[in-house]
C-alpha positions as CSV (number, residue, x, y, z in Angstrom):
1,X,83.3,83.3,92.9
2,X,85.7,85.0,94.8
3,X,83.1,86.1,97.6
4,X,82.3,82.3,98.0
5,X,85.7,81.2,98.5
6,X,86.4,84.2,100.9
7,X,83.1,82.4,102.8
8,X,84.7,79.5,103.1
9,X,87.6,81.1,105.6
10,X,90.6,78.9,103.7
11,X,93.9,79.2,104.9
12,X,95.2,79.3,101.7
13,X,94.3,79.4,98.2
14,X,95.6,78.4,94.4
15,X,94.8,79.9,91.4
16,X,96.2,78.4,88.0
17,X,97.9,81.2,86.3
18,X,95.9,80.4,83.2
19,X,92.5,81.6,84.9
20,X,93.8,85.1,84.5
21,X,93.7,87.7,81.6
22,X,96.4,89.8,82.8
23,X,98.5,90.9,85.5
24,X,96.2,93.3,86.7
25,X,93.3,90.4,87.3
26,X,95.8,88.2,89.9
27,X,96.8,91.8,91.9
28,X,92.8,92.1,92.0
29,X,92.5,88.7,94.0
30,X,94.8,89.8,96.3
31,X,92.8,93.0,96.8
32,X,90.0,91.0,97.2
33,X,90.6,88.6,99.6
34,X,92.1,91.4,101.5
35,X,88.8,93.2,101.7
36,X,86.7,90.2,101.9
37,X,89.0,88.1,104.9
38,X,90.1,90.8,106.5
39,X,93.8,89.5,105.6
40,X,96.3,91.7,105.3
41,X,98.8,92.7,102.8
42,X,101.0,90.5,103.7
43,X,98.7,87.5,104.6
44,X,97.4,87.8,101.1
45,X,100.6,87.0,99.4
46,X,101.0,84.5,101.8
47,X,98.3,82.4,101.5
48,X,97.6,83.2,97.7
49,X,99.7,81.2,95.5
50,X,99.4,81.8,91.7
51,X,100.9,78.6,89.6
């Protein structure tokens, strides 16, 4: 799902916070749309919002 979004180009993104098992799942989006974007650190926690 992830790869699709990433597709898409968005400038930013929201995740509910219940789609996520753990903490370690919503630093693994991050890492992902890093590698997938090209975005970097800092972009990713930019345009990532977690609510």
């Amino acid at each position: 799902m992830i790869r699709a979004i990433a597709k898409l180009e968005p400038l930013r993104v929201l995740f509910r916070e219940s789609c996520f098992a753990s903490d370690a799942d919503k630093l693994n989006i991050y890492e992902q749309f890093k590698q997938f974007c090209g975005w970097s650190a800092e972009e990713s926690y930019r345009r990532i919002h977690v609510m």
